[in-house]
Backbone as CSV, one residue per row, in Angstrom:
resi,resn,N_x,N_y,N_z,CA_x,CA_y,CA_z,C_x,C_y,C_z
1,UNK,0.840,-1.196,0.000,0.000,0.000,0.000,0.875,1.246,0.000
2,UNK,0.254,2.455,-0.823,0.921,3.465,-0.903,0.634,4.204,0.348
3,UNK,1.967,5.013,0.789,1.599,6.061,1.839,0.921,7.086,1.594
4,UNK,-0.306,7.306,2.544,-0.969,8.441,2.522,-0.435,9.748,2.985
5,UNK,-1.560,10.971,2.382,-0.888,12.126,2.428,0.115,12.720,1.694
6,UNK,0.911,11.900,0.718,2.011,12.167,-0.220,1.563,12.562,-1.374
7,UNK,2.205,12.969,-2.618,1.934,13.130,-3.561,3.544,12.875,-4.084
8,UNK,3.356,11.735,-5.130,4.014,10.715,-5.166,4.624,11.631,-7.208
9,UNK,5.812,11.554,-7.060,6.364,12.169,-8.410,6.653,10.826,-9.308
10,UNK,5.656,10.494,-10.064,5.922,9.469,-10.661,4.437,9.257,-11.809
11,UNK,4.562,7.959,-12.795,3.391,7.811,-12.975,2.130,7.275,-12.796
12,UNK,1.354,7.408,-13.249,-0.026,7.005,-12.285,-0.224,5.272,-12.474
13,UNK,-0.020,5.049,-13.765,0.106,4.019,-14.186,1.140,2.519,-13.466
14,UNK,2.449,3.350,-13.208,3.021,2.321,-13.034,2.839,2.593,-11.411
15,UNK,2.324,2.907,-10.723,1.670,3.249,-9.416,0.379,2.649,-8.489
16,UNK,-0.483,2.274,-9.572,-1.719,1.706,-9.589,-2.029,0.456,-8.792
17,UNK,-0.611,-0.554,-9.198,-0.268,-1.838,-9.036,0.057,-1.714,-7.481
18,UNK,0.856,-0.546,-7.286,0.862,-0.632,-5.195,-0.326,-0.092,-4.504
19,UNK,-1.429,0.237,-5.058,-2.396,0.485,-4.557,-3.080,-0.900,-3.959
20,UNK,-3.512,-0.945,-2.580,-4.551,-1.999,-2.472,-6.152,-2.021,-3.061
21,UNK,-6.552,-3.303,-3.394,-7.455,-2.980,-4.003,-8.969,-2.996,-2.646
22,UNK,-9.702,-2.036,-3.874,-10.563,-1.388,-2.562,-10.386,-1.172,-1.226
23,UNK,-9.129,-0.439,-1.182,-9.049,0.664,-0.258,-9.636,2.140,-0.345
24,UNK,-9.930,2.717,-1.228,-10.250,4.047,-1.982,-11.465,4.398,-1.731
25,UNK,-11.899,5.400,-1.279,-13.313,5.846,-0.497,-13.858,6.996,-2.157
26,UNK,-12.843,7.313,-2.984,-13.312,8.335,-3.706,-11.853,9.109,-4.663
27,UNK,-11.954,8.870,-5.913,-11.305,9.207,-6.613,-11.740,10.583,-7.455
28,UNK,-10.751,11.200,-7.359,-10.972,12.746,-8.344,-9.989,12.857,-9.271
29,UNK,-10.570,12.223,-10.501,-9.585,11.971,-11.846,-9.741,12.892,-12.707
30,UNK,-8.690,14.043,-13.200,-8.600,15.255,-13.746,-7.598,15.398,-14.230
31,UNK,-7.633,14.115,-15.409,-6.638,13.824,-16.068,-6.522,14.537,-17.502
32,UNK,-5.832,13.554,-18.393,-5.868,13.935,-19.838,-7.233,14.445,-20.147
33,UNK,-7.627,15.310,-21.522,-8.790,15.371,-22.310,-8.708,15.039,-23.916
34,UNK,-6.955,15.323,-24.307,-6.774,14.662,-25.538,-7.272,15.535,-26.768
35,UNK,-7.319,17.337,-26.035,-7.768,17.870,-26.944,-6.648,19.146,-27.276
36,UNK,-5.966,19.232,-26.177,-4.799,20.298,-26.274,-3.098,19.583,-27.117
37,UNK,-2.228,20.759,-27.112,-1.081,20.489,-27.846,-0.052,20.312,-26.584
38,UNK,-0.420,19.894,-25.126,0.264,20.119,-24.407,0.763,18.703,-24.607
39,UNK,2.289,18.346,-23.892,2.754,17.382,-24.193,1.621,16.005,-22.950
40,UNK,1.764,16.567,-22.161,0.889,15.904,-20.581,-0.363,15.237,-21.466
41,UNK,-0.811,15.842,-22.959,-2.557,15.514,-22.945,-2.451,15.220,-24.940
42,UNK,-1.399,14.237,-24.721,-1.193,13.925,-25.995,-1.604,12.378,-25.685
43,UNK,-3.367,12.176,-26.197,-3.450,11.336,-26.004,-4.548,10.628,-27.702
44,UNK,-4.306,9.895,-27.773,-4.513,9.184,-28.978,-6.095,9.074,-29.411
45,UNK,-6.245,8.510,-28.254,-8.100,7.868,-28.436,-8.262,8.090,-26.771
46,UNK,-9.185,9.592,-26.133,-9.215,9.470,-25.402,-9.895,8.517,-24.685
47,UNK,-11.810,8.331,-25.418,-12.361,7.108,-24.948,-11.415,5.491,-24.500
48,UNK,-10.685,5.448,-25.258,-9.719,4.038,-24.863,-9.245,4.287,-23.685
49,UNK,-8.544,5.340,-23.728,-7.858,5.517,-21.878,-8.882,5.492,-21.331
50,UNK,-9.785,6.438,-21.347,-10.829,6.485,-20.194,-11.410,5.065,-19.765
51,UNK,-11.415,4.339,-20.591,-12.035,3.161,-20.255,-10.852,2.518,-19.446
52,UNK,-9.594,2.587,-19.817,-8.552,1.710,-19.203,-8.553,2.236,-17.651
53,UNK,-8.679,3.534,-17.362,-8.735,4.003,-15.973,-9.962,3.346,-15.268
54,UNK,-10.929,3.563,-15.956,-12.202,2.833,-15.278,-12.031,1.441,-14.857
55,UNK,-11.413,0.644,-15.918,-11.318,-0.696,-14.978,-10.482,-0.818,-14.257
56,UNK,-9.490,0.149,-13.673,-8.770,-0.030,-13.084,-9.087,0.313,-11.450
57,UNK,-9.876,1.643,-11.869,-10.576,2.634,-10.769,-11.306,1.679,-9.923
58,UNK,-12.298,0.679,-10.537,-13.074,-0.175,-10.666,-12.615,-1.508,-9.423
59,UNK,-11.128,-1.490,-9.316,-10.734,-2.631,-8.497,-10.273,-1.908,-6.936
60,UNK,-10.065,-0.853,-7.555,-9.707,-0.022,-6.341,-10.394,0.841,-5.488
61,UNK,-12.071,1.014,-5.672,-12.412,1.611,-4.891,-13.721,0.600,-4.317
62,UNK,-13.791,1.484,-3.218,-14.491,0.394,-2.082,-15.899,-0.116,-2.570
63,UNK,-17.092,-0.628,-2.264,-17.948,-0.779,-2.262,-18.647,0.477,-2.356
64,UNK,-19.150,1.232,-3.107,-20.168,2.520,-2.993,-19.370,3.994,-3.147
65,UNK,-17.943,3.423,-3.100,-17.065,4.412,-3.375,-17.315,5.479,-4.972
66,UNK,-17.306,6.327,-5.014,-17.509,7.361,-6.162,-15.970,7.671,-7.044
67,UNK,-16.686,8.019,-8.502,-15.417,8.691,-9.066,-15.703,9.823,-9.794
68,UNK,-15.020,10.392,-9.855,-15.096,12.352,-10.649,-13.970,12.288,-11.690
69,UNK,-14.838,11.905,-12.996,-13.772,11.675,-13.777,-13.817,13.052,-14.873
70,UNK,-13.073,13.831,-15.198,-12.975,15.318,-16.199,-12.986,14.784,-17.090
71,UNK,-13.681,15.676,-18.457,-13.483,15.327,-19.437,-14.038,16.631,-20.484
72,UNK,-14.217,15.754,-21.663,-15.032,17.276,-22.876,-16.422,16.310,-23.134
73,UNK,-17.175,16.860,-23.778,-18.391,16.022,-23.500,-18.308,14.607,-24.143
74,UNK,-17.580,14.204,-24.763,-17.268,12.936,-25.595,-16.143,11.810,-25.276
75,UNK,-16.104,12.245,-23.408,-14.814,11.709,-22.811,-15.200,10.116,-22.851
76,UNK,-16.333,9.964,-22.979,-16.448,8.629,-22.412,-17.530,8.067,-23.247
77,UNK,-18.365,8.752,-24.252,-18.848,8.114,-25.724,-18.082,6.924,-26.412
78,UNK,-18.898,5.793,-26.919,-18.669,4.782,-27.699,-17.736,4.077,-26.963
79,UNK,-17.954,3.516,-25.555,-17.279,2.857,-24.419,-18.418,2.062,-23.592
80,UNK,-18.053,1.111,-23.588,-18.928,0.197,-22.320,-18.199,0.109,-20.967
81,UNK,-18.747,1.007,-20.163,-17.851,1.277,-18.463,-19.542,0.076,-18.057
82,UNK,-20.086,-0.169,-18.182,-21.223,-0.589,-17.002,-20.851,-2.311,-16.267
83,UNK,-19.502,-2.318,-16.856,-18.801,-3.811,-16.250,-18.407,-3.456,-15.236
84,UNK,-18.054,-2.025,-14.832,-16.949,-1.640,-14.222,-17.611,-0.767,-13.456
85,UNK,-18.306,0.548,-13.257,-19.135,1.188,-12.433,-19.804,1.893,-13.353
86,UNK,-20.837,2.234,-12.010,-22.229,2.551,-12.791,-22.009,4.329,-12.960
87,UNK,-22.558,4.547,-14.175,-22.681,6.087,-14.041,-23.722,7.040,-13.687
88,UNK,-24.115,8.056,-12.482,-24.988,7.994,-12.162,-25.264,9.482,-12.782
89,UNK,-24.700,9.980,-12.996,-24.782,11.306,-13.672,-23.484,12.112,-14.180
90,UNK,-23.654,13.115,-15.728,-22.639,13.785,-15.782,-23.262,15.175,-15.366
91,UNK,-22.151,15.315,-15.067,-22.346,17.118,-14.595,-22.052,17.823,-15.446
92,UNK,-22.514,19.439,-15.781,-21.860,19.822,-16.632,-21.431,21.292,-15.972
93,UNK,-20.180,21.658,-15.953,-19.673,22.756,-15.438,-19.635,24.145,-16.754
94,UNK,-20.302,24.781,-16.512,-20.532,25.978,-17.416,-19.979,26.708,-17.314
95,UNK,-19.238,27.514,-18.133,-18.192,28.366,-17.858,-18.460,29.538,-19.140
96,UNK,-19.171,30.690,-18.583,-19.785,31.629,-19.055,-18.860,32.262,-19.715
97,UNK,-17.445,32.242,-19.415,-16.909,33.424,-19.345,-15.749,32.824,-20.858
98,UNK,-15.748,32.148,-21.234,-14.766,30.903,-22.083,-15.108,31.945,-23.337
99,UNK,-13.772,32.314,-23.978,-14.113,33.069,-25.175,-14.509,31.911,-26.437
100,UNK,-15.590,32.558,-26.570,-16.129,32.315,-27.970,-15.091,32.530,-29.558
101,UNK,-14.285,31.733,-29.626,-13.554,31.345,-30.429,-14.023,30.304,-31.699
102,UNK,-15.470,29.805,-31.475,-15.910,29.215,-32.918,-16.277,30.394,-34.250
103,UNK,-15.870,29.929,-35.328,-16.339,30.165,-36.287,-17.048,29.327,-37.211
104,UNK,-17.101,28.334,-37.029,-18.120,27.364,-38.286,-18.801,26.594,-37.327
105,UNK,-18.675,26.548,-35.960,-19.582,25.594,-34.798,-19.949,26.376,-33.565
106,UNK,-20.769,26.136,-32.728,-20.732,26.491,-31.390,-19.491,26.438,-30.513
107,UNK,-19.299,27.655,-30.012,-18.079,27.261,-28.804,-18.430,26.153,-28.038
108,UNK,-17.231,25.884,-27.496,-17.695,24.892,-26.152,-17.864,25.476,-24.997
109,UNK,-18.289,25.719,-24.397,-18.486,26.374,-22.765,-18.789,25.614,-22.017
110,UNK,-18.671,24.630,-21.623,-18.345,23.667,-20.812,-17.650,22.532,-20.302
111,UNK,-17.391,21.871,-19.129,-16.466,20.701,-19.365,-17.659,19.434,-18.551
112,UNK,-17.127,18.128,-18.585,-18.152,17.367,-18.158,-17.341,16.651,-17.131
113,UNK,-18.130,16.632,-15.653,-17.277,15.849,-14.988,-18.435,14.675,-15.270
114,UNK,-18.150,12.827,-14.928,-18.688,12.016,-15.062,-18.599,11.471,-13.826
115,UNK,-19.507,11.243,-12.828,-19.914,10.716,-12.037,-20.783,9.302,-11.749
116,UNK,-19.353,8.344,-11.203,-19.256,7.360,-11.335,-19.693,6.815,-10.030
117,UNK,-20.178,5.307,-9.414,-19.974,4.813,-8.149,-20.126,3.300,-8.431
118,UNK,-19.340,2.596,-7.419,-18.914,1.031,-7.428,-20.147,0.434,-6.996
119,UNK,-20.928,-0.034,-7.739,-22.498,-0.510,-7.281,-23.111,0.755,-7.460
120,UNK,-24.576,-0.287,-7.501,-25.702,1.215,-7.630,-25.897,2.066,-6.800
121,UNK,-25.713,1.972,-5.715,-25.368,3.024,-4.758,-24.587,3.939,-4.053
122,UNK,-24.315,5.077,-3.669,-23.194,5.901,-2.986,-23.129,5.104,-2.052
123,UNK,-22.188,4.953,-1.165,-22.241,4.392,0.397,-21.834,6.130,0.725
124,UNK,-21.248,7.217,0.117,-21.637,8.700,0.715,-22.241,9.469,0.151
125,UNK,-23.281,10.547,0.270,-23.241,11.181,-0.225,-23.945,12.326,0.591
126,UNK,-23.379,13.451,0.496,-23.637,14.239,1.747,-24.065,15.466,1.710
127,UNK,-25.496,15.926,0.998,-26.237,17.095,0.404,-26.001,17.578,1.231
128,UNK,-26.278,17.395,2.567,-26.157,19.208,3.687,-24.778,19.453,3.165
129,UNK,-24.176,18.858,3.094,-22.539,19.958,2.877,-22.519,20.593,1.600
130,UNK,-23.228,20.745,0.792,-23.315,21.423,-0.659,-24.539,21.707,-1.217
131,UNK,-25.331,21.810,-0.350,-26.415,22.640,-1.012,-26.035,23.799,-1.247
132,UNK,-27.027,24.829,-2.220,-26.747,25.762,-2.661,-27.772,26.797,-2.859
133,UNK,-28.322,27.741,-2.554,-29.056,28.849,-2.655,-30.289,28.604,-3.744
134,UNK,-31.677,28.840,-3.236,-32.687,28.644,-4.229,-32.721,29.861,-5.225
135,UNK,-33.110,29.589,-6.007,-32.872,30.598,-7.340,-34.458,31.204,-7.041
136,UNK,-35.128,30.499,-6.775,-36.904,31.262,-7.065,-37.300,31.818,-5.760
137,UNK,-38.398,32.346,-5.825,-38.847,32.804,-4.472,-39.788,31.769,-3.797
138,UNK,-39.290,31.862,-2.125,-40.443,31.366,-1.793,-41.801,30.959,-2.299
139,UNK,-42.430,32.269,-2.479,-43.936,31.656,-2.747,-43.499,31.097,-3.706
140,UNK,-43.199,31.054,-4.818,-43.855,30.603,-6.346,-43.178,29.024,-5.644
141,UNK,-42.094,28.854,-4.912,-41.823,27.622,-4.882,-42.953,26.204,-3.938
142,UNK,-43.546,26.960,-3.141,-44.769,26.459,-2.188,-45.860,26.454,-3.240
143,UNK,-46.450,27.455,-4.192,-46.836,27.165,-4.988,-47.280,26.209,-5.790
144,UNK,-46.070,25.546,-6.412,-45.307,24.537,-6.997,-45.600,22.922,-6.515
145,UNK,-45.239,23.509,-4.914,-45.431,21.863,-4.354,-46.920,21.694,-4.108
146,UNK,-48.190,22.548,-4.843,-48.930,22.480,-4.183,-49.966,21.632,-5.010
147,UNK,-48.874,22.037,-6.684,-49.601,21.188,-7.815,-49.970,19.962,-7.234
148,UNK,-51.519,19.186,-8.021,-51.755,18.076,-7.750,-50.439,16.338,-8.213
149,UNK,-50.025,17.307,-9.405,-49.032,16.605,-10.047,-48.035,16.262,-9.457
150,UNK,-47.776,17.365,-8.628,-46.503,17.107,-7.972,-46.661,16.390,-6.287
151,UNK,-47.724,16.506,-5.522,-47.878,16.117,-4.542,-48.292,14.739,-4.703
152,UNK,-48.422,14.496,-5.742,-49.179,12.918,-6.108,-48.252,12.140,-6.961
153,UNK,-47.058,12.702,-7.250,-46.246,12.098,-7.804,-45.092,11.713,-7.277
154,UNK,-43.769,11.973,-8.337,-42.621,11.006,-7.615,-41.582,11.827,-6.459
155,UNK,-41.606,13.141,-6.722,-40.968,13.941,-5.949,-42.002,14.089,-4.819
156,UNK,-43.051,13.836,-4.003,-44.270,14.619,-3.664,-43.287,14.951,-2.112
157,UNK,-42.122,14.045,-1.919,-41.641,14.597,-0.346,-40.577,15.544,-0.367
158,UNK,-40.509,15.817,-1.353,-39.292,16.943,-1.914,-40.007,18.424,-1.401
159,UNK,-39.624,18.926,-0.573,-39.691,20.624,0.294,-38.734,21.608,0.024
160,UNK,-39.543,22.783,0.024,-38.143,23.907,0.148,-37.943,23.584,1.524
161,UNK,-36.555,23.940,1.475,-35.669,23.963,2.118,-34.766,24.639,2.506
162,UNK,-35.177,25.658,3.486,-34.366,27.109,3.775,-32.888,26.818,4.132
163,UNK,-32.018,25.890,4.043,-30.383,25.886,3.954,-30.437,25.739,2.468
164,UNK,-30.723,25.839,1.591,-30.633,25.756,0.005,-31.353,24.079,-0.681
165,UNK,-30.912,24.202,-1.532,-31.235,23.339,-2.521,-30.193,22.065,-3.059
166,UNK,-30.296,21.205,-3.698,-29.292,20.077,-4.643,-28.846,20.816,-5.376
167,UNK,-27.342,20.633,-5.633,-26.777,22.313,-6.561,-27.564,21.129,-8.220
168,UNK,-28.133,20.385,-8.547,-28.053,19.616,-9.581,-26.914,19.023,-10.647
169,UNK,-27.056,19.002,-11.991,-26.430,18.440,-12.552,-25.862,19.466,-13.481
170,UNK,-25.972,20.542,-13.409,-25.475,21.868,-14.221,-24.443,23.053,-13.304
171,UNK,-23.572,22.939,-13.137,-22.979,24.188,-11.680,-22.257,25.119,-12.850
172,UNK,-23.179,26.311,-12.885,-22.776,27.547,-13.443,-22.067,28.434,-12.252
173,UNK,-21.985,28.338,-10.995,-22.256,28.787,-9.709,-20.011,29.155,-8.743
174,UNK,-19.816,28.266,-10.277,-18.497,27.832,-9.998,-17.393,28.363,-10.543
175,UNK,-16.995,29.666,-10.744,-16.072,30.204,-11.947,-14.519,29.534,-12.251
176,UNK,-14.348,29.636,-13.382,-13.115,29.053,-14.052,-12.610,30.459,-13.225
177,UNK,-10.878,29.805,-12.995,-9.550,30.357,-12.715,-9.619,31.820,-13.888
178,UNK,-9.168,32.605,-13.078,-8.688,33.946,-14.366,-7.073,34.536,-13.728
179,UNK,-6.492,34.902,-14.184,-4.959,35.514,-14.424,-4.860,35.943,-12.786
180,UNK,-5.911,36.740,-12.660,-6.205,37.698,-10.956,-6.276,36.356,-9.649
181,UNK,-6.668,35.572,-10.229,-7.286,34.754,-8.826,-6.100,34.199,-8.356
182,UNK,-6.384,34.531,-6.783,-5.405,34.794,-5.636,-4.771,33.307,-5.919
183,UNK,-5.608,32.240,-6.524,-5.258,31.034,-5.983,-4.244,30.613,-7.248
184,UNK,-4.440,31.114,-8.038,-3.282,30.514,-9.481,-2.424,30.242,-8.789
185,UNK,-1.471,28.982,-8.797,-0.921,28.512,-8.879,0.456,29.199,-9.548
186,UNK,0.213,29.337,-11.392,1.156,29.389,-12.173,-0.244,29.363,-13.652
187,UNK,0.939,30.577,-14.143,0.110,31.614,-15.338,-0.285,29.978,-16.654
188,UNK,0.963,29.129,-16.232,1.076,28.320,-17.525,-0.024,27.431,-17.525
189,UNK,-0.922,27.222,-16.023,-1.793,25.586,-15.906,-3.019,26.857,-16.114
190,UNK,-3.026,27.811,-16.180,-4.761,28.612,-16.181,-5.588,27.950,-17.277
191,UNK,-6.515,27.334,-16.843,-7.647,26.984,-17.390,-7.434,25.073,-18.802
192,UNK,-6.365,24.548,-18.382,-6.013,23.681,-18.549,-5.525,22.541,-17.400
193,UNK,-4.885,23.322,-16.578,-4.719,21.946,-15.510,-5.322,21.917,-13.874
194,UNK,-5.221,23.523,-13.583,-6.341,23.645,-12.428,-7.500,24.413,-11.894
195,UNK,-8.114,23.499,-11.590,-9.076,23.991,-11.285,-9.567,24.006,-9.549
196,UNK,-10.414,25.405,-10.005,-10.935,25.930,-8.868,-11.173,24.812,-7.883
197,UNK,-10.634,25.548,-6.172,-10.420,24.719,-4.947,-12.313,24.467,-4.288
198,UNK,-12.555,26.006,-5.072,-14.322,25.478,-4.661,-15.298,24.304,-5.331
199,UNK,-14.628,24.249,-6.741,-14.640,22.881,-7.282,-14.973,21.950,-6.954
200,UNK,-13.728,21.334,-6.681,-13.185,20.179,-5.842,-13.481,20.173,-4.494
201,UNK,-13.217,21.161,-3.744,-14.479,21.048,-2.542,-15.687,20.532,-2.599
202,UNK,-16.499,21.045,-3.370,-17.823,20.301,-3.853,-18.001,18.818,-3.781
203,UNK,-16.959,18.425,-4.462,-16.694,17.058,-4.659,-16.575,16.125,-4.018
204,UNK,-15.507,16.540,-3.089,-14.812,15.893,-1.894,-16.071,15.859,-0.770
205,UNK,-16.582,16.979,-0.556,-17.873,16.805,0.477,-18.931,16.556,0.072
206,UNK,-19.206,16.225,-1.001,-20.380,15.384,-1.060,-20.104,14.024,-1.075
207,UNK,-18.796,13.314,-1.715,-18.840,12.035,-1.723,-17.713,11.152,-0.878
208,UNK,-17.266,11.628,0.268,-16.091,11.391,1.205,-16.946,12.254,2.460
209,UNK,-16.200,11.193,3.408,-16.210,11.566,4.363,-15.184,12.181,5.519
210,UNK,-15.508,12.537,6.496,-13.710,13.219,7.569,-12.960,11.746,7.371
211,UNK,-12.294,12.011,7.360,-10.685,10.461,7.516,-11.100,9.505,6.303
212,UNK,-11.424,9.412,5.346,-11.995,8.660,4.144,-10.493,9.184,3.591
213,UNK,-10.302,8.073,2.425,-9.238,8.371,1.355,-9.344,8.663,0.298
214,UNK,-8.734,10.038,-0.452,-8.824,10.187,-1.871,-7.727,9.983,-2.471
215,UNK,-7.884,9.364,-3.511,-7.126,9.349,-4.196,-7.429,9.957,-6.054
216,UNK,-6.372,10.782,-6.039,-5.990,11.613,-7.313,-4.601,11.431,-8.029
217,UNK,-4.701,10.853,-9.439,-3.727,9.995,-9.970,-3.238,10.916,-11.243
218,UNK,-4.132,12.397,-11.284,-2.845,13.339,-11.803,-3.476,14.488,-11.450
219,UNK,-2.278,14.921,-10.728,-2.438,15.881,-9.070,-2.339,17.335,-9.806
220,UNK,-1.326,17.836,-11.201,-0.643,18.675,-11.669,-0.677,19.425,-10.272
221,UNK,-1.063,20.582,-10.059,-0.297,21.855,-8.981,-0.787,21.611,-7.672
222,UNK,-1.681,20.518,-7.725,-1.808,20.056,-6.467,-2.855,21.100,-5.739
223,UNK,-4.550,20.702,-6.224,-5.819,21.423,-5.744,-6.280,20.410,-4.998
224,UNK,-6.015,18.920,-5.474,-7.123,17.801,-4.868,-6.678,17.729,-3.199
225,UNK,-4.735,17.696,-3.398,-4.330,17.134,-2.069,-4.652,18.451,-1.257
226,UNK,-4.816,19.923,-1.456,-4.956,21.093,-0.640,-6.175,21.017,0.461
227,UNK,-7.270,21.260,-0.923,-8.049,20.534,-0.120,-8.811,19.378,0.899
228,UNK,-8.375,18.841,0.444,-8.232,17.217,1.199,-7.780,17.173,2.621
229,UNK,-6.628,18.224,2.496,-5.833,18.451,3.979,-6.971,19.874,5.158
230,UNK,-7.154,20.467,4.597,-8.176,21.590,4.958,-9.755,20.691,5.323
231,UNK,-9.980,19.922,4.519,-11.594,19.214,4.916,-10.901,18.299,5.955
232,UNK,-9.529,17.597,6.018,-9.263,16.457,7.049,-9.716,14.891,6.670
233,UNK,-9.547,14.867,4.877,-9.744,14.098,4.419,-8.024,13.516,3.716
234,UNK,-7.774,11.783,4.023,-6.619,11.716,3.476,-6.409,11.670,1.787
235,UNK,-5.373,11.207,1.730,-5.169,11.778,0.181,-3.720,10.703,-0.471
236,UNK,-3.791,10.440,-1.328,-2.800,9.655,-2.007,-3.105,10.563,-3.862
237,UNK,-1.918,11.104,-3.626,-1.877,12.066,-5.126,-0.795,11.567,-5.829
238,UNK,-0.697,11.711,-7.711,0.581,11.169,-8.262,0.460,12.237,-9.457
239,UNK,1.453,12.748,-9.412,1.576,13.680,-10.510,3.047,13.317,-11.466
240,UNK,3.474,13.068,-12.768,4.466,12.787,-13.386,5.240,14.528,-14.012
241,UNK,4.926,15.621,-13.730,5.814,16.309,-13.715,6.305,17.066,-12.702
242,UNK,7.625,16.883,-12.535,8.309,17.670,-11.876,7.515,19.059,-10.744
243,UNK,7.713,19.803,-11.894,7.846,21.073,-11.798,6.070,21.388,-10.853
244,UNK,5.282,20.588,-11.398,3.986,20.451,-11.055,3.997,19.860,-9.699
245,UNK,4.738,19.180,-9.542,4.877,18.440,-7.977,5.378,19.265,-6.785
246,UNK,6.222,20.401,-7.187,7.338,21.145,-6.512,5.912,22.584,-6.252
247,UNK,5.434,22.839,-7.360,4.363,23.768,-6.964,3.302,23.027,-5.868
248,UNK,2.725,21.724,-5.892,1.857,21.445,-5.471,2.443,21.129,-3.878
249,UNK,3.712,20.354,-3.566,4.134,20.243,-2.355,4.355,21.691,-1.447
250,UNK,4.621,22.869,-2.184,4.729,24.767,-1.833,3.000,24.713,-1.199
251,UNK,2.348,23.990,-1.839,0.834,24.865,-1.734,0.178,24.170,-0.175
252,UNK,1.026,23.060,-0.332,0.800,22.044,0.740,1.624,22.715,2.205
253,UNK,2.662,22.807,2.035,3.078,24.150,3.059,2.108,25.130,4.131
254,UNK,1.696,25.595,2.258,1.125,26.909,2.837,-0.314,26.428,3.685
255,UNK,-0.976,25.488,3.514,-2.252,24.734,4.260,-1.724,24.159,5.945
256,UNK,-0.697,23.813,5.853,0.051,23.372,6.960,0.123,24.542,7.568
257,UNK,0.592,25.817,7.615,0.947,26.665,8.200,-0.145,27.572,8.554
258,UNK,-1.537,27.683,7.483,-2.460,27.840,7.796,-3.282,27.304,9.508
259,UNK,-3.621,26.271,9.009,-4.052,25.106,9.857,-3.018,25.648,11.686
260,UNK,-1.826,25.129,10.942,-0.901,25.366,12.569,-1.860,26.670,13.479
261,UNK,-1.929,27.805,12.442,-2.615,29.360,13.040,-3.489,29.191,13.616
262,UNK,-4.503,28.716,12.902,-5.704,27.958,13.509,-5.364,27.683,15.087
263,UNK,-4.444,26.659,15.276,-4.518,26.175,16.386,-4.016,27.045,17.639
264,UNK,-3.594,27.958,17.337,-2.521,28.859,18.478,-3.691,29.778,19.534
């Protein structure tokens, strides 16, 4: 078994094999997409990898354990994962702000995370920690529940709920990294390798629990293990560049020293 808490400079691949199997409470895979010129995401047929991670993901996480796998909307088209875990929804992260750079198609403005779990069920999943603000007003929403349709149907025990709402399957709510934000890392990963810590927060607390293990098998500047250490969730990270490891172990520091303040 790999040691926890590390973030391991190596590759994910030849790494996999010291993992025990189903030990893993929850994986956050924010890997290749196979659509950039970067050398990291020179990947051939992304569907083929994606599938190769899945069966792999597949041995390693626990019973009910979840996965957050990144992608573009076609990460995981013309693939049979349902040997391997079930998919219970993709998300789609909207990103308003993405310059409109098509000329003969629609831009893309979004990315898709795919949300995976080992059996048909979460064994976590933890809405009070991520609900999110109702968009409508009160009344019209009491209103609503008052239809016959809806009280007689499949939602009929579904209530507002004055701590917020299910953020759903669309989070516009979440902004992409820009040049300014305190948290960049480094000018070179903006909007290719990391992403926002409120993100991945999301993630981590809905489908992990305090002392549960994540594991993230390409870490680049190191957002998954930051957080992870701040919620008090463990972490097994592997990143294969350098330079990406040396930023992400700095950021890890700075959470440590945080935290210490905390305690004084």
């Amino acid at each position: 078994m790999l040691d926890i808490n590390k973030i391991y400079h190596d590759d994910a691949f030849d790494l996999f094999t010291q993992l025990d199997d189903e030990s893993v409470d929850l994986i956050v895979c924010d890997g290749p997409y196979g659509v950039t010129s970067n050398k990291w995401d020179q990947i051939s047929n992304i569907q083929r990898f994606n599938l190769e991670l899945l069966k792999i993901f597949s041995t390693k996480l626990k019973e009910g354990g979840a996965l957050y796998l990144f992608g573009k909307p076609n990460c995981i088209d013309f693939i049979d994962y349902r040997p391997f875990l079930t998919l219970r929804s993709k998300i789609i992260w909207f990103q308003p702000s993405r310059l409109a750079q098509g000329r003969i198609n629609y831009t893309n403005n979004y990315d898709i995370i795919c949300y995976f779990t080992k059996g048909a069920k979460p064994k976590t999943f933890n809405l009070e920690d991520i609900r999110v603000s109702q968009l409508v007003e009160l009344e019209h929403r009491l209103r609503c529940e008052r239809v016959p349709s809806v009280q007689n149907g499949q939602y009929a025990k579904t209530k507002f709920n004055p701590e917020g709402k299910n953020p759903g399957d669309v989070w516009g709510d979440v902004k992409q990294l820009t040049y300014k934000s305190k948290e960049l890392a480094n000018r070179e990963v903006l909007n290719t390798i990391q992403k926002p810590e409120k993100l991945i927060e999301r993630l981590i607390k809905a489908s992990s629990s305090k002392g549960d293990l994540v594991l993230d098998p390409f870490a680049g500047v190191g957002t998954c293990p930051v957080v992870c250490r701040r919620l008090d969730r463990h972490f097994i990270a592997i990143e294969k560049e350098k330079e990406f490891v040396d930023i992400a172990n700095r950021r890890l520091l700075q959470v440590e020293s945080e935290l210490a303040r905390r305690l004084i």
